[in-house]
C-alpha positions as CSV (number, residue, x, y, z in Angstrom):
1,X,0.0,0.0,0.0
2,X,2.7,2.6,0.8
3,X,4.3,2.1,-2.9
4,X,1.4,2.5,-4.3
5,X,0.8,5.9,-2.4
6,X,4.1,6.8,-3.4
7,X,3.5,6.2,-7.3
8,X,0.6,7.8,-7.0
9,X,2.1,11.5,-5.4
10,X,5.1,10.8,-7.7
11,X,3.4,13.0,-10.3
12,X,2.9,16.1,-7.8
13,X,6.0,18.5,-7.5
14,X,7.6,18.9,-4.6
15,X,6.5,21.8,-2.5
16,X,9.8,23.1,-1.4
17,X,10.9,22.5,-5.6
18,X,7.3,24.6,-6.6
19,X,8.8,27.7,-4.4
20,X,11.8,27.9,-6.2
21,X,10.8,27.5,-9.7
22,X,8.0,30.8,-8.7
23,X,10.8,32.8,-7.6
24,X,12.7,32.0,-11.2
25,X,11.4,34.1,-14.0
26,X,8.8,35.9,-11.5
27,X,8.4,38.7,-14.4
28,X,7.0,36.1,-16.6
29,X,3.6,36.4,-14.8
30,X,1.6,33.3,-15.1
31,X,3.8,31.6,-17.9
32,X,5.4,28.5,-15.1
33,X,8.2,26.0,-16.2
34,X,5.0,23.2,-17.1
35,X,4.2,25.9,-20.1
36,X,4.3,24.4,-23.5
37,X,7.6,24.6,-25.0
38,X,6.0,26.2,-28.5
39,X,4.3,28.6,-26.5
40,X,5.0,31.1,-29.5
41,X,3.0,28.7,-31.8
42,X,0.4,28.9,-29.6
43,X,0.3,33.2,-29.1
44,X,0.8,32.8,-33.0
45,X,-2.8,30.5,-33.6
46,X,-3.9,32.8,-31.0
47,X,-2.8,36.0,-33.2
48,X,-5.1,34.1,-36.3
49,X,-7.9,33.8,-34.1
50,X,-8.2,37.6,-32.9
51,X,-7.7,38.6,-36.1
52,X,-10.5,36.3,-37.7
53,X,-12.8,37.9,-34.6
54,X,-12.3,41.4,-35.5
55,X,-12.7,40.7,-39.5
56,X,-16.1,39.1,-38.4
57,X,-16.7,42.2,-36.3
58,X,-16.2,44.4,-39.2
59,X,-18.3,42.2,-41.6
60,X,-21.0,41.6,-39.5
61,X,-21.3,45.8,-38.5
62,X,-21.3,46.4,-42.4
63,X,-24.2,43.9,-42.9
64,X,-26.0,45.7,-40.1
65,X,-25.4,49.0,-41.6
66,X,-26.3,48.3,-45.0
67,X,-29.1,45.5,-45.0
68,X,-32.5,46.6,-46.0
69,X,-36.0,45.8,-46.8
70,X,-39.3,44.4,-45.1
71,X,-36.9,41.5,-42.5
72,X,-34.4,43.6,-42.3
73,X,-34.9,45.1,-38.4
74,X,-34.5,41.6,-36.7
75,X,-31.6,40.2,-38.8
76,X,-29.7,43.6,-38.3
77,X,-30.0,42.6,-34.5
78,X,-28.7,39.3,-34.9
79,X,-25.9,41.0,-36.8
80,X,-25.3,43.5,-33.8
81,X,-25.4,41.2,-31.3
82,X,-23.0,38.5,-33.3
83,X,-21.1,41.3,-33.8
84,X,-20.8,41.9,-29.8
85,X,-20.4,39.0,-29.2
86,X,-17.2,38.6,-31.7
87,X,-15.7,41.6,-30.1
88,X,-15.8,39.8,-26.6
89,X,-13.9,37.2,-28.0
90,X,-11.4,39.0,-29.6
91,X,-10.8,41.3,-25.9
92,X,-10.5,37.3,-24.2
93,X,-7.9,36.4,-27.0
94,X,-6.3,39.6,-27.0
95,X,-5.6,39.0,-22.9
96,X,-4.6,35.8,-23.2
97,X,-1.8,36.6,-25.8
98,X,-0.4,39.1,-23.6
99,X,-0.7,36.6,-20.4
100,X,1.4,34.2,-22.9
101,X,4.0,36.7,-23.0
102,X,3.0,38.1,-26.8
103,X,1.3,41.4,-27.9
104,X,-1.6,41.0,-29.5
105,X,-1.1,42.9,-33.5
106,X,-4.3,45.0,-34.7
107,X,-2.9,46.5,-37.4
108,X,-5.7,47.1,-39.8
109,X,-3.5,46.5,-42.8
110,X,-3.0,42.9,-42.2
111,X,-5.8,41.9,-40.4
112,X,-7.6,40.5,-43.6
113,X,-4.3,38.3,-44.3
114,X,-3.8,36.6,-41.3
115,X,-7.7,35.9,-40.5
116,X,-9.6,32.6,-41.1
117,X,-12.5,33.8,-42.5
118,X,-12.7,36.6,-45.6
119,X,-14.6,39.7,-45.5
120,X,-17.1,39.4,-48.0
121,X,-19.1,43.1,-48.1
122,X,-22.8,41.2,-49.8
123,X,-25.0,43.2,-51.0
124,X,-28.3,41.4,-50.4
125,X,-29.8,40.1,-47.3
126,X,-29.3,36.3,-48.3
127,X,-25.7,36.8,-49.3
128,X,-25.2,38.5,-46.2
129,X,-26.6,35.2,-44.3
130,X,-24.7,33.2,-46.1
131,X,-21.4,34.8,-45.9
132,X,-21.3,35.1,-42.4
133,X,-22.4,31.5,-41.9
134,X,-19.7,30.5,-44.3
135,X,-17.7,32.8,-41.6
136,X,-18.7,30.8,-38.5
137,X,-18.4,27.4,-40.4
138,X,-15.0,28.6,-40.6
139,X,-14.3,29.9,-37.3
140,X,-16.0,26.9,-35.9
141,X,-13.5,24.3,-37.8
142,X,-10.4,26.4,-37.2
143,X,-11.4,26.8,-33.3
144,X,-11.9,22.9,-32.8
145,X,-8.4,22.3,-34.9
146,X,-6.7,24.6,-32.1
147,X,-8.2,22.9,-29.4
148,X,-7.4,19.2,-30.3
149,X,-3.5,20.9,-30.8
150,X,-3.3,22.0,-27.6
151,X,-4.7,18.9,-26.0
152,X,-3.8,19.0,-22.4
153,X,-0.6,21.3,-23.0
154,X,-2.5,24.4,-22.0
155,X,-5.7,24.0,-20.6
156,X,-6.7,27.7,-20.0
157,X,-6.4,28.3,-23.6
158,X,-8.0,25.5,-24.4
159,X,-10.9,26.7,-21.6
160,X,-11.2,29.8,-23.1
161,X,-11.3,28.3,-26.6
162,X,-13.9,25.7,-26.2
163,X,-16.0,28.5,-24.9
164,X,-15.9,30.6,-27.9
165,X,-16.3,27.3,-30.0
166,X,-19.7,27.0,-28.2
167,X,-20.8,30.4,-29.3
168,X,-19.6,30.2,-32.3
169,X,-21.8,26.8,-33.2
170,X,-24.8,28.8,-31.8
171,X,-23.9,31.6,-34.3
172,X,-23.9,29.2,-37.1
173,X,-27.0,27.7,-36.0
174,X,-28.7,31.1,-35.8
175,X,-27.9,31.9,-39.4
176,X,-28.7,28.7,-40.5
177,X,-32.0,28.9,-39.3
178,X,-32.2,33.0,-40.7
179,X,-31.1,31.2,-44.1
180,X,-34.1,29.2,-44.1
């Protein structure tokens, strides 16, 4: 019985080892020794990600601004509120880069090039339906691709990512249902 306790705390740190390795690197916040070793590929994935949210952001505020006709009033609040909603998940990504020890990059120039999903303007109220389901389709693959990558490596990312996953599936289920 006692080797079997043994084995079992084995897999716990030493206490006395888990004050030193704090004091090491204390200006690296919450980024411990157990981090990831590709921690930059990770800030990088997380880089795509924010900058997919915003382009969704931006695509979804045109389609609010410029849809029209007799439906138009409920869908542009669907659009709004995705819209919000994108915009809270670009502010969680945005924090966790910097807890990861990156800065997250806004620059408007290169926000198109480095984001999943494409900002397609649409002109009508279907094509703007479908483009930003075609968006979240997107979003919602590349978000479940990140998360089985990061596995149990980082399991505040992968936290915060499953949560955005879920919203994400309810946006694509909203538009799918507007596309009907």
């Amino acid at each position: 019985m006692a080797s079997t306790n043994r084995t079992q705390h084995s897999a716990f740190t030493p206490v006395d080892v888990l004050r030193a390795q704090a004091r090491q690197h204390v200006e690296t916040g919450p980024v411990t020794v157990s981090y990831p070793e590709d921690r930059d590929v990770i800030v990088e994935h997380l880089g795509r990600a924010l900058a997919t949210e915003w382009v969704c952001v931006l695509r979804y505020l045109r389609h609010a601004y410029c849809i029209t006709g007799v439906v138009a009033e409920p869908i542009k609040a669907h659009f709004l509120e995705h819209a919000r909603e994108e915009q809270a998940h670009a502010h969680k990504l945005a924090e966790r880069i910097v807890q990861l020890g990156g800065e997250p990059d806004l620059n408007p120039a290169t926000l198109a090039e480095r984001s999943h999903a494409e900002y397609v303007p649409a002109t009508t109220t279907e094509a703007m339906i479908r483009e930003n389901l075609i968006a979240e389709r997107i979003a919602v693959e590349a978000y479940r691709e990140f998360i089985q990558f990061l596995g149990d490596r980082d399991p505040t990312t992968r936290t915060m990512l499953e949560a955005i996953l879920a919203q994400e599936e309810e946006h694509a289920d909203d538009l799918r249902d507007l596309l009907a």
